[in-house]
C-alpha positions as CSV (number, residue, x, y, z in Angstrom):
1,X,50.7,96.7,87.2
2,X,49.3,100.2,85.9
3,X,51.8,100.1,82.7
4,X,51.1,96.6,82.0
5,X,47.1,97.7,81.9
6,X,48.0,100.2,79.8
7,X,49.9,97.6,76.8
8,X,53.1,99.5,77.0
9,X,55.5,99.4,74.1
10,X,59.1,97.4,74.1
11,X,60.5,100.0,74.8
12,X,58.7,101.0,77.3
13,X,59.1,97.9,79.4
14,X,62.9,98.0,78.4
15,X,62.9,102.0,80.2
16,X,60.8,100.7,83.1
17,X,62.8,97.4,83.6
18,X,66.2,99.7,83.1
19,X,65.0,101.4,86.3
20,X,63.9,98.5,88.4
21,X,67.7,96.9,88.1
22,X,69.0,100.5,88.9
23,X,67.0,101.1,91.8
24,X,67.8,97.6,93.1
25,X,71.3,97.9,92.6
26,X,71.2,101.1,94.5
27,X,69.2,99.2,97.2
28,X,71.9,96.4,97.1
29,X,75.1,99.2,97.5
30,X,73.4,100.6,100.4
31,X,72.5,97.1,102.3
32,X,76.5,96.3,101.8
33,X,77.5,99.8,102.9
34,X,75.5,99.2,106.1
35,X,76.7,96.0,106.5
36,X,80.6,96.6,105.8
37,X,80.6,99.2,108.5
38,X,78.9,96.6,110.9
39,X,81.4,94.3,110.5
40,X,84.3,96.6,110.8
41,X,83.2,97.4,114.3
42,X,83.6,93.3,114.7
43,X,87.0,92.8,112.6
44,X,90.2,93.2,114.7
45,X,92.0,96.2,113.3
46,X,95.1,94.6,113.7
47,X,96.1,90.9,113.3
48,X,99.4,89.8,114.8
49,X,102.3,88.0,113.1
50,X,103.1,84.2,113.3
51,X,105.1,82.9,110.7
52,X,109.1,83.7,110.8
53,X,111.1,83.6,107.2
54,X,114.6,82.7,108.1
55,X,117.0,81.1,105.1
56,X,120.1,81.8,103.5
57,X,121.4,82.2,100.1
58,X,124.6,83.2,98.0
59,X,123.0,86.7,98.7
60,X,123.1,86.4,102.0
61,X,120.6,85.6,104.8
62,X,116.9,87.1,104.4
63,X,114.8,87.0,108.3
64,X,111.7,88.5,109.0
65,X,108.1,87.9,110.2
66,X,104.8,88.0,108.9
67,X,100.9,87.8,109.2
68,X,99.9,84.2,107.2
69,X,97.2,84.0,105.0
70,X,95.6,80.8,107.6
71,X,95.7,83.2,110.6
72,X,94.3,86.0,108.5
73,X,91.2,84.2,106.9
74,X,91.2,82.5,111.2
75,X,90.9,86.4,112.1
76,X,88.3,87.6,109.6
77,X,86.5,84.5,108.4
78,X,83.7,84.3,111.1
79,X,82.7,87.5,110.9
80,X,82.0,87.5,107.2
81,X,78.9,85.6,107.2
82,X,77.7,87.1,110.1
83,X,77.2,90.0,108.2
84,X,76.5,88.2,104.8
85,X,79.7,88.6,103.1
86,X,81.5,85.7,100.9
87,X,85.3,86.5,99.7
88,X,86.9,85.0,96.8
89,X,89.8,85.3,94.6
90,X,90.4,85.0,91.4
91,X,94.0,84.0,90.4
92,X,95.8,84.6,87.0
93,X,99.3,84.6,85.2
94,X,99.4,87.3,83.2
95,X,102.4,87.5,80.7
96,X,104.8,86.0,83.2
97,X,103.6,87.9,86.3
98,X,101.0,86.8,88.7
99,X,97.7,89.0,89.6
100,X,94.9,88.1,92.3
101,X,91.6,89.5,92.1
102,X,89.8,89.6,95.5
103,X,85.8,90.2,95.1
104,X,83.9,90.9,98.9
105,X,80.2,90.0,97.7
106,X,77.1,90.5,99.9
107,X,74.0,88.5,100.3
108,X,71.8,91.1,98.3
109,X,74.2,91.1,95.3
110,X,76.6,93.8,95.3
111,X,80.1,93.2,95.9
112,X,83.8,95.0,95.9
113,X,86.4,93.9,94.5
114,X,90.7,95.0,94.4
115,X,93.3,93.4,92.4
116,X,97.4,93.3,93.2
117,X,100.1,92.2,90.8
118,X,103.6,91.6,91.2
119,X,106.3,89.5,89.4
120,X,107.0,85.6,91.1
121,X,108.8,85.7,94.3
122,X,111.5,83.8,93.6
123,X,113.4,84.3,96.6
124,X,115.3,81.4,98.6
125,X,115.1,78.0,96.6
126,X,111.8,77.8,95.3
127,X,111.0,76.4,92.1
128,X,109.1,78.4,89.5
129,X,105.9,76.9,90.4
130,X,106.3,77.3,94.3
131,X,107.3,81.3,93.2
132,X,103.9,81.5,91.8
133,X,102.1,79.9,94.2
134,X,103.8,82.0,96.8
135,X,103.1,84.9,95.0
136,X,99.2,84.2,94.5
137,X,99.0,83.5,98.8
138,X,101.0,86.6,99.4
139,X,98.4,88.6,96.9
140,X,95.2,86.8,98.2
141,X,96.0,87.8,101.9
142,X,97.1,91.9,100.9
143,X,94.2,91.8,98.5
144,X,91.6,90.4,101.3
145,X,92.9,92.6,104.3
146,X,93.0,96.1,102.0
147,X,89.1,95.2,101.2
148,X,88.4,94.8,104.7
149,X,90.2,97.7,106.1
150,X,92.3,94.9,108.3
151,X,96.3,95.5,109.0
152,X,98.7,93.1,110.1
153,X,101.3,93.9,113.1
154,X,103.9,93.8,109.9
155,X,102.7,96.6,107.7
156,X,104.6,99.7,108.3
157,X,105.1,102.3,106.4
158,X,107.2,102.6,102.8
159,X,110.3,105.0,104.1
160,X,113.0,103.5,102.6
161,X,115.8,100.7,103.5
162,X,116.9,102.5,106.6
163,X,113.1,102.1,108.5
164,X,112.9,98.3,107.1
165,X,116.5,97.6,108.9
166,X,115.3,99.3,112.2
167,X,112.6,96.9,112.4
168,X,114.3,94.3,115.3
169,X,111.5,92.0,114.0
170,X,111.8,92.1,110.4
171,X,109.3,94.4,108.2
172,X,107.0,91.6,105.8
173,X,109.6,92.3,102.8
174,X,107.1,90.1,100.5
């Protein structure tokens, strides 16, 4: 009110504006900050599998279990706007391959978001629109669960053929 009494320039205004959006912004990063690590205490750190992949091909037969994107969004979903977070992705086809882009926004306005890529997954006898819709629900769920600090039972770590094959249960292989 004091600046505008005192007929401030355009510039001026621009300046003092400049540092209203910064401050708010600030204000808005701190508010999800607080309210990220509230929800985390709520999230389960770890969602079980419950979907089986079992099929044969001329390369032989592929088995193994993994985490759906349905029980996923089941385990996360109500604790989202609980603590005023909205998650949303944003699917594209980039020069043959497919990328998800997962934003986590917050009620005050600042938000976080991750992208994953990888090529179709063409795997058993999908056609080449079922590879990329595979593909994009494979992304949105890895995407989601790395913003929100969640694991599934599946995830273990990258060491090579030999740990995938000692898995009894099958390692997520997509």
């Amino acid at each position: 009110e004091r600046m505008i009494e005192q007929n401030p320039t355009p510039e001026a205004l621009e300046k003092l504006l400049a540092l209203q959006r910064e401050w708010e912004a600030g204000e808005a990063k701190r508010a999800f900050t607080r309210a990220l690590v509230a929800m985390r205490r709520d999230l389960p750190p770890v969602i079980a599998r419950d979907q089986v992949v079992d099929f044969s091909t001329a390369k032989g037969r592929t088995r193994y279990t993994h985490t759906s994107l349905a029980a996923a969004m089941e385990a996360v979903t109500p604790h989202l706007p609980a603590h005023g977070f909205s998650l949303a992705w944003k699917p594209e086809t980039p020069e043959g391959r497919v990328r998800v882009t997962c934003r986590l926004t917050h009620r005050d306005g600042h938000h976080e978001e991750t992208a994953v890529e990888a090529p179709p997954d063409s795997s058993g006898n999908k056609s080449p629109v079922q590879a990329i819709a595979s593909t994009i629900t494979l992304l949105e769920r890895y995407a989601a669960l790395a913003l929100l600090g969640v694991a599934t039972a599946d995830m273990i770590e990258p060491a090579g053929e030999a740990a995938a094959s000692a898995d009894p249960e099958g390692a997520d292989s997509a």
